[in-house]
N, C-alpha and C positions, 0 to 999 in steps of 0.2 A: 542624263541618259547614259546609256551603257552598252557595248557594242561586245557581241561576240569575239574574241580571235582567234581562237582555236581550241579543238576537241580532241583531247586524245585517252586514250587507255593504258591503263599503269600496267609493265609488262608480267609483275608479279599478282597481284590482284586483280585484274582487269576491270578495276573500278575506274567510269569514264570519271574526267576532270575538264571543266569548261573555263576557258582561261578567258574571264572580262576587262577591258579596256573602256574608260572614262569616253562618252561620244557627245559631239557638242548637240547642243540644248541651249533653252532658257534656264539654266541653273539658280536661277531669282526666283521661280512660279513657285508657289505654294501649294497650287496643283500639282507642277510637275513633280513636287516632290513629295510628294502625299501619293504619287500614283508610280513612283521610280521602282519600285521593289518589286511589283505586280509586272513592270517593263521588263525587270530584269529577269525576272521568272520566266517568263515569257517566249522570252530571248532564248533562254538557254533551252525548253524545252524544246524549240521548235528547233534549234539546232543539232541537237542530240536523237529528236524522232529521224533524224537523216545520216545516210542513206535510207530507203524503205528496208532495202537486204539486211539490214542488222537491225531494225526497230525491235523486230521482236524479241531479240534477248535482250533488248535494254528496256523490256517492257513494263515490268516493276516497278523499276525507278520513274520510269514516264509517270506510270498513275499515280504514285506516291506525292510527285514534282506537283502535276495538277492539281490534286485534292488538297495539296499543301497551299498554292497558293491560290485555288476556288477560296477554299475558307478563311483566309485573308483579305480577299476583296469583300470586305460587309459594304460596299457601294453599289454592289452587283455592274459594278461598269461592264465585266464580259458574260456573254451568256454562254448558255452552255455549247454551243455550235460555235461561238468564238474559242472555246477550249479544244475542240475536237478539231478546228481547223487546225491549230497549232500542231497536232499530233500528227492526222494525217493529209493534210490539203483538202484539194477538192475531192480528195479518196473518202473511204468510208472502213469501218474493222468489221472486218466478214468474220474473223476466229470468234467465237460465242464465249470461250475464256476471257480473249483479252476486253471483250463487254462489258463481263460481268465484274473481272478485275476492278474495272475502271468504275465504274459505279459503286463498287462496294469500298471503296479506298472514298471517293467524293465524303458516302454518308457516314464513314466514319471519322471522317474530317467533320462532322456536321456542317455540311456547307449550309448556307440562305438556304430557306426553304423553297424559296423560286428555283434556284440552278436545281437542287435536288426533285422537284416537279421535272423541271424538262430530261433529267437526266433517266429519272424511271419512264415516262411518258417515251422518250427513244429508245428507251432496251422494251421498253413494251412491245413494240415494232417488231423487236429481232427478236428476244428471249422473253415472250408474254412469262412463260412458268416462274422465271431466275425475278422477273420483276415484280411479282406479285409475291413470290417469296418475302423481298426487301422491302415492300412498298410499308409495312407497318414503322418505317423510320419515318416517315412523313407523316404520318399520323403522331408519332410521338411527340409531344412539347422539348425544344430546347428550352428554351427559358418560363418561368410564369407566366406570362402576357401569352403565350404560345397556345392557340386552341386547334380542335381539328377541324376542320375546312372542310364543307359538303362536298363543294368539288371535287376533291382529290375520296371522298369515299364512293360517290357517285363511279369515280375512273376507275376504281379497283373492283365496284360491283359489276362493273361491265363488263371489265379483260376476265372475271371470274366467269362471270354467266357466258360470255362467249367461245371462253376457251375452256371449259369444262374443269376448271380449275378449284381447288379447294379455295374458301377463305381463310387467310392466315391468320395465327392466332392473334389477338389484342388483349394489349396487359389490361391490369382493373383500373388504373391508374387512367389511364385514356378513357375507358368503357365510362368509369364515371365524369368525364370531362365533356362528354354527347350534349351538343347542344338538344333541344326537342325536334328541331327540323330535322337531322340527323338520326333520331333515335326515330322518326314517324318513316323516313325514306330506308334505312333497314325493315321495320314490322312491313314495308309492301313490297320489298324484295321477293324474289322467285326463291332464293337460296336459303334452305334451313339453318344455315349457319348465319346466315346476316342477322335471321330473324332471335336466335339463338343469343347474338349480340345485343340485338335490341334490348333482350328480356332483362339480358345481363345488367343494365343501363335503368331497367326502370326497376326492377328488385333493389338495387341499391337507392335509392330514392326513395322508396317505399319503407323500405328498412330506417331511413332517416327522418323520415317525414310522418309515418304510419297513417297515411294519409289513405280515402276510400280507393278501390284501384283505378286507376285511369281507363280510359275506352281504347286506350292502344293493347294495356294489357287482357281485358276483356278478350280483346280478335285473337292475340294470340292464345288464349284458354283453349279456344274453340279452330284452332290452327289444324290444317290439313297433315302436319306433318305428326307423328305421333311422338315423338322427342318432343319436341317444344310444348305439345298441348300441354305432356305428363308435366314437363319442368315448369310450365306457368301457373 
């Protein structure tokens, strides 16, 4: 383990510097050291978020720090409320910048798609607009095995429909990755752009397949909205 011992600022640069010291441990655990660098991280963020009075020009580096080591933990040992506590305690970030900061620094870290779930699922809360913007990163596949997840479309067609929100856009790349559950819970969305998506999802298919048209795309032919009918 590794123990803080002092914080200070370079008086030409005013880049903070966190000066660690070796702290006793079981230094044998395989665990413990599989999990030391995450500690160490840790350590240092929650020491640098302090005082509260200067957190916020050191605010950058805070999110940076985070999403650096969010996306190192592929163990998901901490959730995302264990990262915010480090930041600010039992406090909470009222500035709607330093929110969005912080979530847009996570997903470009591509953290686990779980922390990045709770992380938009919390700016939802505060910044419905700023989250819905970003929420198309959780829909994107990091790796191949990587699909999109009803849930998480169900959760962005809700914050849409309730907060009068556009849907953001989806690459084709995703659109053709819809599994059928997904492409059938867009065709019964309220929102002409969900359903817009759907189309998008089954024309490719169609195009692959040249197969008779499905009965999802039939409803949408015959759609209330006049974009979609003409585009189906």
């Amino acid at each position: 383990n590794m123990v803080v011992n002092k914080v200070s600022k370079a008086a030409k640069t005013g880049n903070d510097f966190i000066e660690l010291l070796p702290g006793s441990g079981d230094a044998g655990s395989s665990q413990n050291s599989a999990q030391r660098p995450l500690q160490v991280a840790s350590c240092a963020i929650k020491w640098l978020a302090r005082p509260v009075e200067t957190r916020a020009e050191r605010w950058l580096t805070l999110s940076k720090l985070v999403a650096t080591a969010a996306a190192a933990d592929s163990n998901l040992t901490m959730k995302f409320k264990d990262h915010l506590m480090l930041l600010v305690g039992e406090g909470d970030i009222t500035e709607r910048a330093e929110m969005v900061q912080l979530v847009e620094e996570l997903l470009a870290n591509k953290v686990p798609k779980q922390l990045a779930r709770e992380a938009l699922t919390w700016l939802a809360q505060r910044a419905p607009a700023d989250a819905v913007r970003m929420w198309p990163a959780l829909l994107t596949p990091n790796a191949p095995s990587d699909s999109v997840e009803l849930e998480d479309v169900q959760a962005l067609l809700a914050l849409c429909t309730s907060g009068g929100h556009r849907l953001p856009a989806v690459s084709m790349v995703v659109a053709r990755g819809l599994s059928d559950e997904i492409v059938e819970c867009l065709v019964g969305c309220d929102l002409p752009h969900a359903r817009l998506l759907a189309l998008q999802a089954l024309q490719d298919r169609l195009f692959k397949q040249r197969d008779e048209p499905p009965e999802l795309l039939r409803r949408l032919r015959a759609d209330p909205c006049h974009i979609v009918r003409v585009a189906a």
